[in-house]
Each structure stands twice: as structure tokens, then as C-alpha cells.
HTML snippet that shows the backbone in 3Dmol.js (N, CA, C, O; Angstrom):
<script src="https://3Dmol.org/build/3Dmol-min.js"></script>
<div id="view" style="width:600px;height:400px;position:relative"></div>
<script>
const pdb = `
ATOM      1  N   UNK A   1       0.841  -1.165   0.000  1.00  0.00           N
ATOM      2  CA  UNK A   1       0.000   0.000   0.000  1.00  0.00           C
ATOM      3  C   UNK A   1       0.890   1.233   0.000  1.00  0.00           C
ATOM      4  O   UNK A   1       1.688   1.253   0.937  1.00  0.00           O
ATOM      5  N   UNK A   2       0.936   2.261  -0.832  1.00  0.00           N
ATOM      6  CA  UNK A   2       1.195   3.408  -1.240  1.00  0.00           C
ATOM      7  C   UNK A   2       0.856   4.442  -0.078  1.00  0.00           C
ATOM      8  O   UNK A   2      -0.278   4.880   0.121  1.00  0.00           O
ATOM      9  N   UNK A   3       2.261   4.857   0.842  1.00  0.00           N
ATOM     10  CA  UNK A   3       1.190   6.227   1.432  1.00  0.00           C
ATOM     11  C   UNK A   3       1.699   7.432   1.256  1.00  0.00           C
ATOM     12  O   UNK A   3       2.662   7.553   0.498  1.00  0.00           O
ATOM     13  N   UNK A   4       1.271   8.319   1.781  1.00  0.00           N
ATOM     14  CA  UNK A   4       1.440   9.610   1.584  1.00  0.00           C
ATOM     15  C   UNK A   4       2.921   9.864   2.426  1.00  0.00           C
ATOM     16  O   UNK A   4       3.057   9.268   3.495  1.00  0.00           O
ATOM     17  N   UNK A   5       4.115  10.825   1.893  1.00  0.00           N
ATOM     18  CA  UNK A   5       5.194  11.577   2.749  1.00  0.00           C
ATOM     19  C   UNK A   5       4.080  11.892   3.809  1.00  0.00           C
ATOM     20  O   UNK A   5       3.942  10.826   4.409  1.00  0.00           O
ATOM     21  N   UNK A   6       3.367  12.649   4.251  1.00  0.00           N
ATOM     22  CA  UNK A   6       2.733  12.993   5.175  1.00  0.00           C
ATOM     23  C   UNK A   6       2.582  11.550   6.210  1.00  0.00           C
ATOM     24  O   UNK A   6       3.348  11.185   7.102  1.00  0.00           O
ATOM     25  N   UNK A   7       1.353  10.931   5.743  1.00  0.00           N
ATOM     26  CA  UNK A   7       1.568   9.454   6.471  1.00  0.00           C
ATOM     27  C   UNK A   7       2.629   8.952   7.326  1.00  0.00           C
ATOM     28  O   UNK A   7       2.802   8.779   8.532  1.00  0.00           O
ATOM     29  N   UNK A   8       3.451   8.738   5.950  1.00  0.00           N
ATOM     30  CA  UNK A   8       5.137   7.990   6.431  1.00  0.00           C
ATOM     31  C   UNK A   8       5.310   8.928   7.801  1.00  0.00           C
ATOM     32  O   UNK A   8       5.261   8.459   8.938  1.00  0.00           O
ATOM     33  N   UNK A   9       5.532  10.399   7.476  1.00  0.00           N
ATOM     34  CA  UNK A   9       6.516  11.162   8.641  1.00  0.00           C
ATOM     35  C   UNK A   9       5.243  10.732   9.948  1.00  0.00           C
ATOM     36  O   UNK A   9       5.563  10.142  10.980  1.00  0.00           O
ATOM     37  N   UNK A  10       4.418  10.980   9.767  1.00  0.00           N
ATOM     38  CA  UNK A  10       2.843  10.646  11.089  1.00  0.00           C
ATOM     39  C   UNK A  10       3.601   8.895  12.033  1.00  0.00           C
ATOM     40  O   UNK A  10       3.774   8.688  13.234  1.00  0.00           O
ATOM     41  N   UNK A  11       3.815   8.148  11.041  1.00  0.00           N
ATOM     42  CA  UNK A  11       3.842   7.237  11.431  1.00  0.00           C
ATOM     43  C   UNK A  11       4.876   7.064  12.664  1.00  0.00           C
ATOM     44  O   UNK A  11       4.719   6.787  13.853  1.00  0.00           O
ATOM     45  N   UNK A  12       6.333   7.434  11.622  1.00  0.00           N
ATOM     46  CA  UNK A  12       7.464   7.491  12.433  1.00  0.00           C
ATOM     47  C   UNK A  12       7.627   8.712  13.567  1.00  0.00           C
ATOM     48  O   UNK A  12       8.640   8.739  14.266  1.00  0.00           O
ATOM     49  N   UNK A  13       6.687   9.617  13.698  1.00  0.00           N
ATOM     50  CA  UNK A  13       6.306  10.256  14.890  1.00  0.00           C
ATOM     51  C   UNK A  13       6.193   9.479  15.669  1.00  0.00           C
ATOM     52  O   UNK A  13       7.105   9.150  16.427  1.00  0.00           O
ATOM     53  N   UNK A  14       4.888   8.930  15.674  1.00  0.00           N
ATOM     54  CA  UNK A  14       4.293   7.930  16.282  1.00  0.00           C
ATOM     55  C   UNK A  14       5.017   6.734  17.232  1.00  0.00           C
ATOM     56  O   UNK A  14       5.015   6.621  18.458  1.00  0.00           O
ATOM     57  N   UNK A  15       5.746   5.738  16.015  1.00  0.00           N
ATOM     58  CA  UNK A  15       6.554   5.043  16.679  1.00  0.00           C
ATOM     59  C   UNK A  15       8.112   5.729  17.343  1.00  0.00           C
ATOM     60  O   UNK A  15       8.832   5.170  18.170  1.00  0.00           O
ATOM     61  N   UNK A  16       8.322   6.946  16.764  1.00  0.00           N
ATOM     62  CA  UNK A  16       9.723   7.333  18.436  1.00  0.00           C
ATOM     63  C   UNK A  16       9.072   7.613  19.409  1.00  0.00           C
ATOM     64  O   UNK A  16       9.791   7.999  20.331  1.00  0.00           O
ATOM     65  N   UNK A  17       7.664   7.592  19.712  1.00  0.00           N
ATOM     66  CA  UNK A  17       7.051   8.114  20.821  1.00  0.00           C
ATOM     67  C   UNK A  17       6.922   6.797  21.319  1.00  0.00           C
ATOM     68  O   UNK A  17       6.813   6.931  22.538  1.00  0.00           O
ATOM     69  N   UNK A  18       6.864   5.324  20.965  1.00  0.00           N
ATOM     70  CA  UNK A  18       6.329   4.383  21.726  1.00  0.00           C
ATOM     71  C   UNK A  18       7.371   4.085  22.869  1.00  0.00           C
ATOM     72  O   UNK A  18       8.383   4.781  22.953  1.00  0.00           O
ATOM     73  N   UNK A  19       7.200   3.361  23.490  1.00  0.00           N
ATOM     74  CA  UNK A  19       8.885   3.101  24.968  1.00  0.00           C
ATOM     75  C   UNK A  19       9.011   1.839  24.138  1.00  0.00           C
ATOM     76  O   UNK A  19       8.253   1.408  23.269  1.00  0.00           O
ATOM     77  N   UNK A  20      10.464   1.212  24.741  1.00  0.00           N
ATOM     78  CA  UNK A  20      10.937   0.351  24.087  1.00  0.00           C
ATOM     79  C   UNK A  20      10.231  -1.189  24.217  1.00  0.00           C
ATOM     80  O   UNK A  20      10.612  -2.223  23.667  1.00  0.00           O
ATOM     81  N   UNK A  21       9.084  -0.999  25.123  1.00  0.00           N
ATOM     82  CA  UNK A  21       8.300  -2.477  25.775  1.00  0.00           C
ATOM     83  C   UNK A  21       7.058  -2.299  23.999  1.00  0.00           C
ATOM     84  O   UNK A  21       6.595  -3.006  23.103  1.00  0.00           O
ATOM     85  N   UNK A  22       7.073  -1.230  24.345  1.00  0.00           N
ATOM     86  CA  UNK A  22       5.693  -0.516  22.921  1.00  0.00           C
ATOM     87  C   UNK A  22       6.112  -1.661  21.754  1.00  0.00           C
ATOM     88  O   UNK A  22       5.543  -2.697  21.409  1.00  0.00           O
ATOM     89  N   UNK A  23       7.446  -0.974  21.269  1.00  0.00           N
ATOM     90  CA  UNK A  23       8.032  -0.971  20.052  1.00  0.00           C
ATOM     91  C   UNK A  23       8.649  -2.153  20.012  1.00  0.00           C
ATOM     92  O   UNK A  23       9.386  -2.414  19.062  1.00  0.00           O
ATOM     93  N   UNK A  24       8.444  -3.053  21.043  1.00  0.00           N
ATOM     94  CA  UNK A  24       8.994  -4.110  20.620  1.00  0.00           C
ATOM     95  C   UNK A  24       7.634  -5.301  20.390  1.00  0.00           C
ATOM     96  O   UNK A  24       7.818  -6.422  19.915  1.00  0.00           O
ATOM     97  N   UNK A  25       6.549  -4.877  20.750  1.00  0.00           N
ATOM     98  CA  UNK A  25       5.788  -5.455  20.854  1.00  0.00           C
ATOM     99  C   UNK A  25       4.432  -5.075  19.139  1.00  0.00           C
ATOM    100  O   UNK A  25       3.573  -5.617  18.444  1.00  0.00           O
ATOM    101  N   UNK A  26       4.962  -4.165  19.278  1.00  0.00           N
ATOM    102  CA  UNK A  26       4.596  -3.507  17.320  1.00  0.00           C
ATOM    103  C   UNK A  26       5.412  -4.155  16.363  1.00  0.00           C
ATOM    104  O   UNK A  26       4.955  -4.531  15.284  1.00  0.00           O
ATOM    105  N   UNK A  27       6.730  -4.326  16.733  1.00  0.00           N
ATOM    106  CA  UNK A  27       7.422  -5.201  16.022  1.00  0.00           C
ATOM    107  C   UNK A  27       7.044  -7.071  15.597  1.00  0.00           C
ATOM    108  O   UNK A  27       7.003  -7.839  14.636  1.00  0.00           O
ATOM    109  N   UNK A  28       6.860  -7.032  16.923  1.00  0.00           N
ATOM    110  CA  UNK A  28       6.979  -8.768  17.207  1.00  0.00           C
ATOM    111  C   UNK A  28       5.229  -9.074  16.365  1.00  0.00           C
ATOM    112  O   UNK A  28       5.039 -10.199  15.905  1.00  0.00           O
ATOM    113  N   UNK A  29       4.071  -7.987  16.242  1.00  0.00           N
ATOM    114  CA  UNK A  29       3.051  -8.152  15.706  1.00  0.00           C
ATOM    115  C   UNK A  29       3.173  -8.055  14.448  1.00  0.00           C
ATOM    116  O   UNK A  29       2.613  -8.946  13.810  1.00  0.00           O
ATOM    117  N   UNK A  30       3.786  -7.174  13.796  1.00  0.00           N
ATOM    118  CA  UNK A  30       3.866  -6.927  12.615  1.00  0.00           C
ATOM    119  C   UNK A  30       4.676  -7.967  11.842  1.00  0.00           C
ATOM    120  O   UNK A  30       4.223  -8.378  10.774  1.00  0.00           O
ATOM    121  N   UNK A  31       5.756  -8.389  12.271  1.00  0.00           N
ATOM    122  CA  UNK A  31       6.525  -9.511  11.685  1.00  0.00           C
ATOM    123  C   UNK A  31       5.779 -10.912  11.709  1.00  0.00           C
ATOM    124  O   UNK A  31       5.957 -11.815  10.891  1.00  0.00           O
ATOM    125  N   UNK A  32       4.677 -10.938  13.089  1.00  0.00           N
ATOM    126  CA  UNK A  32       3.700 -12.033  12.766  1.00  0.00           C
ATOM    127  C   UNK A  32       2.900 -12.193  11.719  1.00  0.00           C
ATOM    128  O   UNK A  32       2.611 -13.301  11.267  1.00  0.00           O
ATOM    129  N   UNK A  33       2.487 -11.107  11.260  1.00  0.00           N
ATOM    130  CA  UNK A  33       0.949 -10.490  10.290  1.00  0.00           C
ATOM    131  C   UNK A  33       2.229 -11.149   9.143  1.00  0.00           C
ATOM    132  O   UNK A  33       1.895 -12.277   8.778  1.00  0.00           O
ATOM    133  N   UNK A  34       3.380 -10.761   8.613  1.00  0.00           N
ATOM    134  CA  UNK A  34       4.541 -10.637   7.381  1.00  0.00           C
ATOM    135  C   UNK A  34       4.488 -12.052   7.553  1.00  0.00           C
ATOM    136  O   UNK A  34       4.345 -12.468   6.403  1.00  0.00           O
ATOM    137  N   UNK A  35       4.530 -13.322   8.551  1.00  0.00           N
ATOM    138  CA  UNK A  35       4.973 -14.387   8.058  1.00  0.00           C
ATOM    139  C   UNK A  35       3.251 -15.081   7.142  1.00  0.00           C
ATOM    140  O   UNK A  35       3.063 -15.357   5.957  1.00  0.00           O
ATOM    141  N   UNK A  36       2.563 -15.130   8.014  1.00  0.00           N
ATOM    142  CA  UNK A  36       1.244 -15.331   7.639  1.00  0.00           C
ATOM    143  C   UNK A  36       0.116 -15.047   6.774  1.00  0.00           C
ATOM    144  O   UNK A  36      -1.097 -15.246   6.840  1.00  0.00           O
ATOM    145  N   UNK A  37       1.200 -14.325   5.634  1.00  0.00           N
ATOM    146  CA  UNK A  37       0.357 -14.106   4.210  1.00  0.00           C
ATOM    147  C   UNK A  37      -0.189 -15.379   3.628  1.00  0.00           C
ATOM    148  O   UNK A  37       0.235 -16.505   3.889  1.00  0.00           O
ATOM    149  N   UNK A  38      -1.092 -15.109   2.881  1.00  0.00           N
ATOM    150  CA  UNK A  38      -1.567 -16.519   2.031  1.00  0.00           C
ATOM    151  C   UNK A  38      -0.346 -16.675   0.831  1.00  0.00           C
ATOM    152  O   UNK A  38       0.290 -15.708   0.412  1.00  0.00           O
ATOM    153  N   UNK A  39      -0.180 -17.860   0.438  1.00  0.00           N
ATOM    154  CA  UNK A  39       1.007 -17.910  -1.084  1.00  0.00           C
ATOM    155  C   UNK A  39       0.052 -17.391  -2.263  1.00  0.00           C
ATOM    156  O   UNK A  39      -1.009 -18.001  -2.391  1.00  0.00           O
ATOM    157  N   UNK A  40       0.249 -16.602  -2.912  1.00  0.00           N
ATOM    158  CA  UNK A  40      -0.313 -16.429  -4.240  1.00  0.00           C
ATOM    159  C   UNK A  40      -0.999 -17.645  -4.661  1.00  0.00           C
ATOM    160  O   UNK A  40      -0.666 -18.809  -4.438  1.00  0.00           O
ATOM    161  N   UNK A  41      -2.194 -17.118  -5.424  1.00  0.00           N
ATOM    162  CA  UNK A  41      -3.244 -18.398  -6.186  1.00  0.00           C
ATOM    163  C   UNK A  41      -2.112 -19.007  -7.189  1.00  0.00           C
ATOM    164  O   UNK A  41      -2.299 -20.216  -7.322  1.00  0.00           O
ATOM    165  N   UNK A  42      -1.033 -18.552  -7.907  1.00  0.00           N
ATOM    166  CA  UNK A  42      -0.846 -19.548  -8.607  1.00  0.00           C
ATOM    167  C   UNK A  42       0.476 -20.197  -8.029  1.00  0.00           C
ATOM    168  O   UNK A  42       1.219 -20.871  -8.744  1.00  0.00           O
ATOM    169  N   UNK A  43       0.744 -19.933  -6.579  1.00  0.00           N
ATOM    170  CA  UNK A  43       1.798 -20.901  -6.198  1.00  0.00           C
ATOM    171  C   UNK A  43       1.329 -22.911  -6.106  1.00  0.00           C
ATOM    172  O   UNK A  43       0.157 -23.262  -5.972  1.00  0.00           O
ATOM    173  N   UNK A  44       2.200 -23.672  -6.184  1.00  0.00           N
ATOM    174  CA  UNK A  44       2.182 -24.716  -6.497  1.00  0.00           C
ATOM    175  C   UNK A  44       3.570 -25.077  -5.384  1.00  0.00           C
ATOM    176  O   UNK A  44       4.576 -24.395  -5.582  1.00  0.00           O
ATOM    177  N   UNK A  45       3.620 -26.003  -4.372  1.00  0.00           N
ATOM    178  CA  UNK A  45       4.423 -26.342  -3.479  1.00  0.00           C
ATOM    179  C   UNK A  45       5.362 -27.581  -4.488  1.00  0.00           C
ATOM    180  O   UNK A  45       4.823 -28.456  -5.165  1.00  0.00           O
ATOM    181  N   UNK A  46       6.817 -27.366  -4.361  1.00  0.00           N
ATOM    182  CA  UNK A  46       7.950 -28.407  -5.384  1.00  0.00           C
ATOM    183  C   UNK A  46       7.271 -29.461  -4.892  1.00  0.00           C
ATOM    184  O   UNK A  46       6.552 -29.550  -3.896  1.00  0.00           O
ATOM    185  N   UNK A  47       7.654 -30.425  -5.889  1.00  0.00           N
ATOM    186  CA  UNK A  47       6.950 -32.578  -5.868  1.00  0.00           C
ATOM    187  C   UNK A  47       8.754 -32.844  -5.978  1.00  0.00           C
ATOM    188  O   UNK A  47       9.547 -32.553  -6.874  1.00  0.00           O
ATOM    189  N   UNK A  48       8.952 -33.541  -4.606  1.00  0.00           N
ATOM    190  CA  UNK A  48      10.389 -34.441  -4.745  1.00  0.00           C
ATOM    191  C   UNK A  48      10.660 -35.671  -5.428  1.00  0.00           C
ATOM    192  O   UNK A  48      10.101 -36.671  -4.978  1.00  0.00           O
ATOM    193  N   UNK A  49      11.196 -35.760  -6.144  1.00  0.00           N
ATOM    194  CA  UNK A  49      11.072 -36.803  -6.698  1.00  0.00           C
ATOM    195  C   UNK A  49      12.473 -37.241  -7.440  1.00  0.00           C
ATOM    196  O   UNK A  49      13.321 -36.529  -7.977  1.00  0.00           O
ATOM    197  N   UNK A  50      12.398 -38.974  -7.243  1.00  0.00           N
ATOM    198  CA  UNK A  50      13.769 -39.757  -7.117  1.00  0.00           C
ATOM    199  C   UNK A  50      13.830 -40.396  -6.021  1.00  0.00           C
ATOM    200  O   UNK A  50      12.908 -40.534  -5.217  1.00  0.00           O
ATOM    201  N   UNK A  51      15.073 -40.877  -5.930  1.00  0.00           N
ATOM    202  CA  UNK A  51      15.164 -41.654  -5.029  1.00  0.00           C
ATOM    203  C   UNK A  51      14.285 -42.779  -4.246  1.00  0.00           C
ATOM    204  O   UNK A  51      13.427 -43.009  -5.098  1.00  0.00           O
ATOM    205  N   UNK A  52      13.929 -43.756  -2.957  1.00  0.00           N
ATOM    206  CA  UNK A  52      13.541 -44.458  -2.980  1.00  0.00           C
ATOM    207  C   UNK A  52      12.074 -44.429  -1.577  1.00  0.00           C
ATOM    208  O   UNK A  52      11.914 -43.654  -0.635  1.00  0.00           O
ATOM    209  N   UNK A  53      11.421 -45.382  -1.940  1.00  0.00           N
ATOM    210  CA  UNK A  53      10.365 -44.518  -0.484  1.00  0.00           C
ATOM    211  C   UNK A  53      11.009 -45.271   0.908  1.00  0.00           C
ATOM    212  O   UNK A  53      11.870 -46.136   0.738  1.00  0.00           O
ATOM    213  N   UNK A  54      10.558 -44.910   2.321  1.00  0.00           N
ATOM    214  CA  UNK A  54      11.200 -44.870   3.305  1.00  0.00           C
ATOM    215  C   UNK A  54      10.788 -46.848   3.903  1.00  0.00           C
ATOM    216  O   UNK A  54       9.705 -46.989   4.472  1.00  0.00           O
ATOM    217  N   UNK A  55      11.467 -47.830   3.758  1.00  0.00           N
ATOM    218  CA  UNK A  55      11.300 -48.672   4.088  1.00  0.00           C
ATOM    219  C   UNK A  55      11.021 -49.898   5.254  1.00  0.00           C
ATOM    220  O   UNK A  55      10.869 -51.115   5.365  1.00  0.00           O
ATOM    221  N   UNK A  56      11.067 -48.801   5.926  1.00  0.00           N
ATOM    222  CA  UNK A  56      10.560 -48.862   7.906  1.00  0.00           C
ATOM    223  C   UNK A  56      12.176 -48.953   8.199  1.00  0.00           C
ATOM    224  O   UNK A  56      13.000 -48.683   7.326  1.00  0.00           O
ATOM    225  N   UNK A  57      12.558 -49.391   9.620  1.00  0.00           N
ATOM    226  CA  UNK A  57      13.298 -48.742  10.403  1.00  0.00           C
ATOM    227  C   UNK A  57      13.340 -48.425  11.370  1.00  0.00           C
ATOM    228  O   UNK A  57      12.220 -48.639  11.835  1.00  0.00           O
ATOM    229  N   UNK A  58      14.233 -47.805  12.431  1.00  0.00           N
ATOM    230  CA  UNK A  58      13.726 -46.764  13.743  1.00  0.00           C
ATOM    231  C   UNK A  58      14.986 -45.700  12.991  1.00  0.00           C
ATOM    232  O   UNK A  58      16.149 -45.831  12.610  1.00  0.00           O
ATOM    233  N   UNK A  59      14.050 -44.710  13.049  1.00  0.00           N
ATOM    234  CA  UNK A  59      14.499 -43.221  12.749  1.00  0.00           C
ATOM    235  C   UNK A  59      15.360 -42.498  14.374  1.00  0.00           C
ATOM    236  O   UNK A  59      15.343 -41.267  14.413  1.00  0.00           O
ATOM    237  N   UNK A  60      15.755 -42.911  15.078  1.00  0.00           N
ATOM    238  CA  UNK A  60      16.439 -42.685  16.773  1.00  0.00           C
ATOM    239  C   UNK A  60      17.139 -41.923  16.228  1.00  0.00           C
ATOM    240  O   UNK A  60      17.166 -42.233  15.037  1.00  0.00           O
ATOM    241  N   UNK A  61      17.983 -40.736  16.502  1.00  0.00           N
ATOM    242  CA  UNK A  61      18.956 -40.091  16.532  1.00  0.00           C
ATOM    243  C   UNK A  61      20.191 -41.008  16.529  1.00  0.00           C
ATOM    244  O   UNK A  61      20.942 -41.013  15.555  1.00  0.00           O
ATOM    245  N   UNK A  62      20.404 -41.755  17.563  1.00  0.00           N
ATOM    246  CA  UNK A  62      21.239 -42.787  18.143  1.00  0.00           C
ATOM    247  C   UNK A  62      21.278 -43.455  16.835  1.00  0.00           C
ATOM    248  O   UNK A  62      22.266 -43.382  16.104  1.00  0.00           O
ATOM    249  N   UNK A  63      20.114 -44.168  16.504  1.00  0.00           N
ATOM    250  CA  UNK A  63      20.700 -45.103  15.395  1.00  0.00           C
ATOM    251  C   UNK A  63      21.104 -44.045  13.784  1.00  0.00           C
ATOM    252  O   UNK A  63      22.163 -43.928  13.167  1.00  0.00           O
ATOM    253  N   UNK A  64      20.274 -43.676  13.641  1.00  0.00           N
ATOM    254  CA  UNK A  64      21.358 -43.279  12.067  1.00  0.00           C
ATOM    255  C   UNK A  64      22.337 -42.640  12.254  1.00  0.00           C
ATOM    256  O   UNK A  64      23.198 -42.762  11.382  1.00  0.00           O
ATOM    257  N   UNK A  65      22.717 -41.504  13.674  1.00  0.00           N
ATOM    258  CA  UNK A  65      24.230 -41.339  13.579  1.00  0.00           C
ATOM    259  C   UNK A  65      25.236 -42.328  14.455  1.00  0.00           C
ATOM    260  O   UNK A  65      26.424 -42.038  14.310  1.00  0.00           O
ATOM    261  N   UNK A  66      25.064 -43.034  15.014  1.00  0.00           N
ATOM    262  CA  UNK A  66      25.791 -44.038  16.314  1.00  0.00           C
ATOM    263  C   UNK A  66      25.969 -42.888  17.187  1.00  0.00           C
ATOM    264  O   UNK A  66      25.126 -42.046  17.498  1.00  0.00           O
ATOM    265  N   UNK A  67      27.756 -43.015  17.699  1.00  0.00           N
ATOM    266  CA  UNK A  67      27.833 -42.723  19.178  1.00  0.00           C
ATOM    267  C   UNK A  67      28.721 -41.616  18.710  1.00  0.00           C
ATOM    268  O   UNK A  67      29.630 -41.655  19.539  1.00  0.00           O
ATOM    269  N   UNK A  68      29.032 -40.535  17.770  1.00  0.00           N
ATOM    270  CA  UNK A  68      29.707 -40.045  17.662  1.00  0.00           C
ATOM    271  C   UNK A  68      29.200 -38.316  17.827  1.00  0.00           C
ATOM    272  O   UNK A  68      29.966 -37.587  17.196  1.00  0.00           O
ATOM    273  N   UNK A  69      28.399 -37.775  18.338  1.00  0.00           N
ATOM    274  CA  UNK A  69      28.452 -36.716  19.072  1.00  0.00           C
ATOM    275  C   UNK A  69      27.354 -35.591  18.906  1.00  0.00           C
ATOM    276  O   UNK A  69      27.064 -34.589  19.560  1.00  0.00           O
ATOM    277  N   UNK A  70      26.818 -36.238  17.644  1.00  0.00           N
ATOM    278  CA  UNK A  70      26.078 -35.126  16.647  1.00  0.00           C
ATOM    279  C   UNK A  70      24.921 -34.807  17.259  1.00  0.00           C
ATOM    280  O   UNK A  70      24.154 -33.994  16.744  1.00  0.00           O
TER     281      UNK A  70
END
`;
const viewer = $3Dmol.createViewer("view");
viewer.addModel(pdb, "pdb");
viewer.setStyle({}, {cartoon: {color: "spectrum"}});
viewer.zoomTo();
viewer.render();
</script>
């Protein structure tokens, strides 16, 4: 969204006036709202493909790396 020089300067008034509990908490909302967009209608999520399907097992940490630290 397009705003006005006027706007913009209103805004950043605004936020040097908040205290730092304010402005961190305008932050931490706004970066929530930024992750939680919808994907565009014509996104399409990648298809992996190759290799072989998962043939049972125990997936343990322990077992696919052994005892070496990871």
C-alpha cells in the first residue's frame, strides 16, 4: 500500500514516541501479520522426486548417527 510523505513522517512520529516495551511489541506483531500471508493463487508447493520410499526402520537419533556426538 502506497502512502502519503505525510503518512510515512505521522507514522514514524508515532513510533519514536512508543517506549521500548511498545516498540517491541509492534514489532513482534507486525513480523507475525509478514509471516502469515496466504502464497499467491498460482503458487504450487515443489513434488520431490527420485530416489527411494522410506522402508521402515527406527528413525532414533542414536541409530542413524551411532555414538559419535552429533
Amino acid at each position: 500500500m502506497s502512502r502519503s510523505p505525510q503518512d510515512l513522517r505521522r507514522l514514524a512520529d508515532e513510533l519514536a514516541s512508543l517506549s521500548p516495551e511498545e516498540r517491541a511489541r509492534l514489532f513482534s506483531e507486525a513480523s507475525r501479520r509478514e509471516r502469515l500471508r496466504p502464497p499467491p493463487p498460482e503458487f504450487a508447493p515443489p513434488v520431490l522426486t527420485g530416489g527411494t520410499r522410506w522402508l521402515g526402520g527406527n528413525l532414533r537419533r542414536e541409530d542413524l548417527y551411532g555414538d559419535d556426538g552429533r
